[in-house]
C-alpha positions as CSV (number, residue, x, y, z in Angstrom):
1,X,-10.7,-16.5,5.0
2,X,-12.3,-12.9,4.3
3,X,-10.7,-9.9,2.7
4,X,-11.1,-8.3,5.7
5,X,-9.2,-9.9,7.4
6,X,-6.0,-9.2,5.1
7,X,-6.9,-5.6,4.9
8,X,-3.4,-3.1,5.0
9,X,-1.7,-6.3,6.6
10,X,1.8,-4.8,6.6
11,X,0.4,-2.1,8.9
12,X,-1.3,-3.9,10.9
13,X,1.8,-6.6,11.9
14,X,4.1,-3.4,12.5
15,X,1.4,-1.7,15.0
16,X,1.7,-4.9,17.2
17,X,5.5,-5.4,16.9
18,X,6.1,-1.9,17.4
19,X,4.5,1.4,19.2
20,X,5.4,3.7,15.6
21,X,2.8,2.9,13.2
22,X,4.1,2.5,9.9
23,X,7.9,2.6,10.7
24,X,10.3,0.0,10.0
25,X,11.6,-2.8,12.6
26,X,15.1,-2.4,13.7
27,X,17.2,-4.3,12.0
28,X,15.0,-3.9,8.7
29,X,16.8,-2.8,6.1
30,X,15.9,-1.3,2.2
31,X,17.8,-1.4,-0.9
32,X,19.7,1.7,-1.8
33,X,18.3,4.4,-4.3
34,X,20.7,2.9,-6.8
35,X,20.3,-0.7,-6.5
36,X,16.9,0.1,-7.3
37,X,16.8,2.9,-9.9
38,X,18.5,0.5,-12.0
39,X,15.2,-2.0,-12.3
40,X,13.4,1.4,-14.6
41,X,15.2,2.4,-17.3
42,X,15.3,6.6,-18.1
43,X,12.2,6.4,-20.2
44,X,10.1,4.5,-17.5
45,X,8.9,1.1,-17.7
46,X,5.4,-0.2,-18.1
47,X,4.6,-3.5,-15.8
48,X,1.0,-5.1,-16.4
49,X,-0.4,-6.7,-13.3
50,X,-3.4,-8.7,-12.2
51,X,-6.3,-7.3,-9.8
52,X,-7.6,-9.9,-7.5
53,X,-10.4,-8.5,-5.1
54,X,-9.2,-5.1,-5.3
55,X,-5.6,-6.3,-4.4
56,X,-2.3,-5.3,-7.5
57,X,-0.8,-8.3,-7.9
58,X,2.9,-8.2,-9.9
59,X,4.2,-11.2,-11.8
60,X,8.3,-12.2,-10.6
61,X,10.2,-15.0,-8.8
62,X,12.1,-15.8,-5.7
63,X,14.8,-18.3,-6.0
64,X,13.5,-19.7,-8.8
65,X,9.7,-20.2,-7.8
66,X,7.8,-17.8,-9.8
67,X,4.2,-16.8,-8.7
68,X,2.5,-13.4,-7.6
69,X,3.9,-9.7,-5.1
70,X,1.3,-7.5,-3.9
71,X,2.0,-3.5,-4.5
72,X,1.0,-2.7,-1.2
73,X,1.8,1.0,0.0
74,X,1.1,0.8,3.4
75,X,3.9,-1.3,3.7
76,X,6.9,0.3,5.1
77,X,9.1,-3.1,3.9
78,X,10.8,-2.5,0.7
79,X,9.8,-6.6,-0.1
80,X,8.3,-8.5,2.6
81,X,8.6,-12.4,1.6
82,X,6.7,-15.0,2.2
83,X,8.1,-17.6,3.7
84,X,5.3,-20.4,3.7
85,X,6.0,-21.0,0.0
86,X,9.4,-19.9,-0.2
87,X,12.8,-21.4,1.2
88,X,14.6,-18.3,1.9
89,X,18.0,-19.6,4.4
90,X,19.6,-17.8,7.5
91,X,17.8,-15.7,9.3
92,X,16.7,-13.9,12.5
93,X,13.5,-12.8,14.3
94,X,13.6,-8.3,13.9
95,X,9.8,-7.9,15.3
96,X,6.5,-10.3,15.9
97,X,3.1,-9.1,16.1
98,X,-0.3,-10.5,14.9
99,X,-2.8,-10.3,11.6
100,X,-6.2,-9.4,11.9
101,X,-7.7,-12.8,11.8
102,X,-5.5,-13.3,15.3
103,X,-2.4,-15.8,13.4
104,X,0.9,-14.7,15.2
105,X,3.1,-13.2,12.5
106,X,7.1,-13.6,13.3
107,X,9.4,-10.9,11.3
108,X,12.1,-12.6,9.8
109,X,14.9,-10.4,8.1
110,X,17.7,-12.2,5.5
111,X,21.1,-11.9,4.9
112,X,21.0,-13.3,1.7
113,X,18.2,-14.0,-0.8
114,X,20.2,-15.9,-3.9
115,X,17.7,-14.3,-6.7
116,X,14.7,-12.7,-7.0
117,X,13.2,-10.8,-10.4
118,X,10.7,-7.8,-10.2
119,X,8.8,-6.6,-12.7
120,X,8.9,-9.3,-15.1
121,X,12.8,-9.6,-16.3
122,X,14.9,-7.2,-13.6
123,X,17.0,-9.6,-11.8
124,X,18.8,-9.2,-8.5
125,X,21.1,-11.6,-6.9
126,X,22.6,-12.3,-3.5
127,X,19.9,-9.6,-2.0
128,X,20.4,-8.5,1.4
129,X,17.2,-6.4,2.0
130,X,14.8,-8.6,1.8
131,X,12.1,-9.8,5.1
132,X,9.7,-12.2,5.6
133,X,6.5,-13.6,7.2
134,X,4.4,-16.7,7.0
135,X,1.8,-15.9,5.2
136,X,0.4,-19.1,4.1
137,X,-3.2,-17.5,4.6
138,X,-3.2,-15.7,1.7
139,X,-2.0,-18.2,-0.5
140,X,-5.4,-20.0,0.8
141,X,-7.5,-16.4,0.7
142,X,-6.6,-14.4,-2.0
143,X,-4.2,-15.6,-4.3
144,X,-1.8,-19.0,-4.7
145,X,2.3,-18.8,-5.2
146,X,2.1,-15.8,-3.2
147,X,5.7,-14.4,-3.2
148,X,4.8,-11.4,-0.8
149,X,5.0,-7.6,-0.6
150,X,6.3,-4.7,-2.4
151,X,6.0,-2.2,-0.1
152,X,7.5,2.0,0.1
153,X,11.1,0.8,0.2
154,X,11.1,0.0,-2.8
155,X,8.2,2.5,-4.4
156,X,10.0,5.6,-3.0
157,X,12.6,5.8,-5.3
158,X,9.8,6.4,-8.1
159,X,7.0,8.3,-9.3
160,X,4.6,5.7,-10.1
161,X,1.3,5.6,-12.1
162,X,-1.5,2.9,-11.2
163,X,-4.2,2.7,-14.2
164,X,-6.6,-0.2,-12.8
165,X,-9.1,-0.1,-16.4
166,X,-6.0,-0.6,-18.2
167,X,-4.2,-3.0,-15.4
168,X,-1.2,-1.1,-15.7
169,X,1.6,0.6,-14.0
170,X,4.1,3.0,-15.2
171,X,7.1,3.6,-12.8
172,X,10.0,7.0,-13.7
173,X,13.0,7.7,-12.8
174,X,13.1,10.7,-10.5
175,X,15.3,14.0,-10.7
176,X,17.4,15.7,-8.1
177,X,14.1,17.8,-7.0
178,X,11.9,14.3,-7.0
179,X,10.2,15.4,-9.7
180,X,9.5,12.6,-12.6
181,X,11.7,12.1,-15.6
182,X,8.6,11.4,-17.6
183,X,5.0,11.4,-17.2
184,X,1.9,10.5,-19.0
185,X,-0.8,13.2,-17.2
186,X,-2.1,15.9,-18.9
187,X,-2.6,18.8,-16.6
188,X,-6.1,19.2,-17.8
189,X,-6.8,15.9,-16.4
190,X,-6.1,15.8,-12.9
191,X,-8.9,15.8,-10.8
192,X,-7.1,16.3,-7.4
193,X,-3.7,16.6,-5.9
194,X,-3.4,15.6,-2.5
195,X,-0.7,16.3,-0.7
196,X,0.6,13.6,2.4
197,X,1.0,14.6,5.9
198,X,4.7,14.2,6.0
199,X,6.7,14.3,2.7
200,X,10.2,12.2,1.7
201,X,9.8,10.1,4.9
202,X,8.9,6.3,5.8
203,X,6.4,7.2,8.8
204,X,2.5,8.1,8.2
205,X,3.6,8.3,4.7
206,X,0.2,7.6,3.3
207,X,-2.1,10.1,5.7
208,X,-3.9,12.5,3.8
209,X,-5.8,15.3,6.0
210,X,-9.8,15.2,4.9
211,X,-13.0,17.1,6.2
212,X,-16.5,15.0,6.4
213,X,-18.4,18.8,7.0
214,X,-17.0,20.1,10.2
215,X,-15.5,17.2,11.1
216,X,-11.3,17.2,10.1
217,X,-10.7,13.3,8.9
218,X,-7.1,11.9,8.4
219,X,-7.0,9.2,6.1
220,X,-4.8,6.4,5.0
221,X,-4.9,5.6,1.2
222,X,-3.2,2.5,0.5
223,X,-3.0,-0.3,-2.4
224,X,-2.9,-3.0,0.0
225,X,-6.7,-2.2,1.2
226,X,-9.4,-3.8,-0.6
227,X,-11.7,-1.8,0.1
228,X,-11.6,0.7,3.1
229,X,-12.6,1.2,6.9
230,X,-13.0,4.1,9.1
231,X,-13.0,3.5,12.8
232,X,-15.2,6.5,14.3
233,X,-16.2,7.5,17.8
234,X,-19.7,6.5,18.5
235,X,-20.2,10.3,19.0
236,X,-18.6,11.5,15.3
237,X,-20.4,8.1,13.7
238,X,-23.8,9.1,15.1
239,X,-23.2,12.8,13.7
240,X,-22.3,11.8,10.5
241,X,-25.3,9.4,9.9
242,X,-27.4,12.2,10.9
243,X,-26.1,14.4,8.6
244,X,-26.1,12.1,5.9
245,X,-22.6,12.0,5.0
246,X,-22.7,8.0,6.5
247,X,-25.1,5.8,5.1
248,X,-25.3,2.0,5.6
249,X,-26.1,-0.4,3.1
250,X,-26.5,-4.1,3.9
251,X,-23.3,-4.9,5.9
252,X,-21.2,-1.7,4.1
253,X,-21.4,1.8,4.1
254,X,-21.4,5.1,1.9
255,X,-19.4,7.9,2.9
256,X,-20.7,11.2,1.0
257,X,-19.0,14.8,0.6
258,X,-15.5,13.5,2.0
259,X,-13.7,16.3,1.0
260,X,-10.1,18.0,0.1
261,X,-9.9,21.3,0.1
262,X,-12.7,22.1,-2.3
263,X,-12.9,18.9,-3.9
264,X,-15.3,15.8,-2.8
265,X,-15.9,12.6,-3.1
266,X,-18.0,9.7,-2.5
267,X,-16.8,6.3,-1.5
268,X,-18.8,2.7,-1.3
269,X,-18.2,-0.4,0.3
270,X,-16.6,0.5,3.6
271,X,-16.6,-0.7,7.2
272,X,-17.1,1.2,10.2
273,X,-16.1,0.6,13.8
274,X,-16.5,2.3,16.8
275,X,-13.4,3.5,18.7
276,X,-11.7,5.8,20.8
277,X,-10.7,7.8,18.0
278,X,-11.4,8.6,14.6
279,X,-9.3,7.5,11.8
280,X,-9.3,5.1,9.0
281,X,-7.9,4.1,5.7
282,X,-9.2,4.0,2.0
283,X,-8.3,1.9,-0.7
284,X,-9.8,0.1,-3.6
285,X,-13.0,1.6,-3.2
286,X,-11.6,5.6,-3.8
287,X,-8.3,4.7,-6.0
288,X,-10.7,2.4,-8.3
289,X,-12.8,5.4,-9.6
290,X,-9.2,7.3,-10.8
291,X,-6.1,6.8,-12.4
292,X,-3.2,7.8,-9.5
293,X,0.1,9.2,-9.4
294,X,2.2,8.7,-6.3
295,X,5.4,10.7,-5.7
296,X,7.0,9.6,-2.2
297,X,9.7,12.4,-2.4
298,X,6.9,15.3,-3.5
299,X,4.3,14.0,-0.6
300,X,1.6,13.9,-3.4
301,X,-1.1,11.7,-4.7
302,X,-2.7,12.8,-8.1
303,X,-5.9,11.8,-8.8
304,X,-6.5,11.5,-12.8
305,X,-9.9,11.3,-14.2
């Protein structure tokens, strides 16, 4: 089993189950701001995780069997279980679709999980938001006791802070205006703010427009990419090589002068397709080289040096 193959997997069961990328199933459902807000207290809360080939993995438990979520924000589930290791009760089929390695992946959503803890020591009992999948292919790929996904359902109701030297992340409270209660960036610090395609919603939440030259490039960023892939048309991939902003190396490339508004980067360890279209999403390879600040309700990514 390759990383590849698990690459944005939330996204990629939802674009077969369902023509709106991104979007929840019908019949998904997400806790309530409230429920949530209660897991962080007014002065933020620090949770320590583990990174395993690029992936955020988050200690908890699901009826008792404790093992690993992945923070995964191009998942539009607020959790999204996995029910190869876990015994989760009643439920019924709300979308199917299939992974990248070809396994059919039913959508199951639950009535009633009996407990689950995030973040370490935040309990919840008799949840009712919770979905699941069989994803007994990660277990074997990336990481054992995998519990599943936390995905924007529950991350929108925060600003949240991911520091991979440290292996930390630091979730706040929000205001009214969606602004954080408390945050750790200096102004002086930020190396870029980039602002989503579509703020406060739960569709191409994570799309950030970019330029490669003359060439406009919308992006996905997400947590749950190891790495990052563009698909290109063979016209706009043969362009860029010739330019030099695309250069392969071994079975990877290196995309050079990928840029927002006036600021660029460079970014490693991709893979390219040819398409129809041109698109693509980065993950571990950019949000490595900074420390990032996502707000959900502001439509922004800071980028921290």
């Amino acid at each position: 089993m390759t990383r590849s193959i698990l690459i944005a997997f939330g996204s990629l069961v939802l674009l077969s189950a369902q023509p709106a990328s991104g979007q929840l199933p019908p019949g998904a459902r997400t806790p309530t701001r409230a429920e949530i807000e209660r897991t962080v207290p007014p002065i933020g809360r620090d949770v320590p995780f583990h990174l395993v080939d690029g992936f955020i993995m988050v200690e908890g438990a699901v009826n008792g069997e404790s093992g690993f979520y992945m923070l995964d924000t191009g998942s539009p589930f607020a959790l999204f279980l996995n029910n190869h290791l876990l015994t989760l009760g009643p439920s019924r089929q709300i979308a199917s679709g299939s992974a990248g390695s070809g396994q059919r992946v039913v959508v199951l959503a639950h009535e009633n999980v009996n407990s689950l803890t995030l973040w370490g020591d935040v309990r919840f009992r008799d949840v009712g938001w919770a979905q699941s999948a069989d994803f007994g292919f990660i277990e074997q790929g990336i990481v054992p006791q995998y519990l599943g996904f936390i995905g924007h359902g529950i991350l929108k109701n925060f600003e949240f802070t991911i520091d991979y030297d440290r292996s930390n992340l630091f979730f706040s409270r929000l205001d009214p205006d969606g602004d954080a209660l408390v945050s750790r960036v200096q102004p002086e610090d930020v190396h870029a703010t980039l602002t989503f395609t579509c703020r406060d919603c739960d569709g191409q939440k994570n799309q950030v427009p970019f330029r490669l030259g003359e060439i406009p490039l919308t992006l996905g960023i997400d947590t749950g990419n190891s790495g990052g892939q563009l698909t290109l048309t063979a016209r706009t991939k043969e362009a860029l090589e010739h330019s030099g902003h695309l250069t392969a190396q071994g079975e990877s490339y290196t995309l050079e002068g990928l840029k927002y508004e006036e600021v660029s980067f460079s970014v490693d360890g991709l893979r390219v397709m040819v398409g129809e279209t041109d698109g693509g999403t980065l993950g571990y390879s950019l949000l490595q080289q900074f420390k990032t600040v996502w707000n959900y309700q502001l439509g922004t990514l800071v980028l921290v040096r």
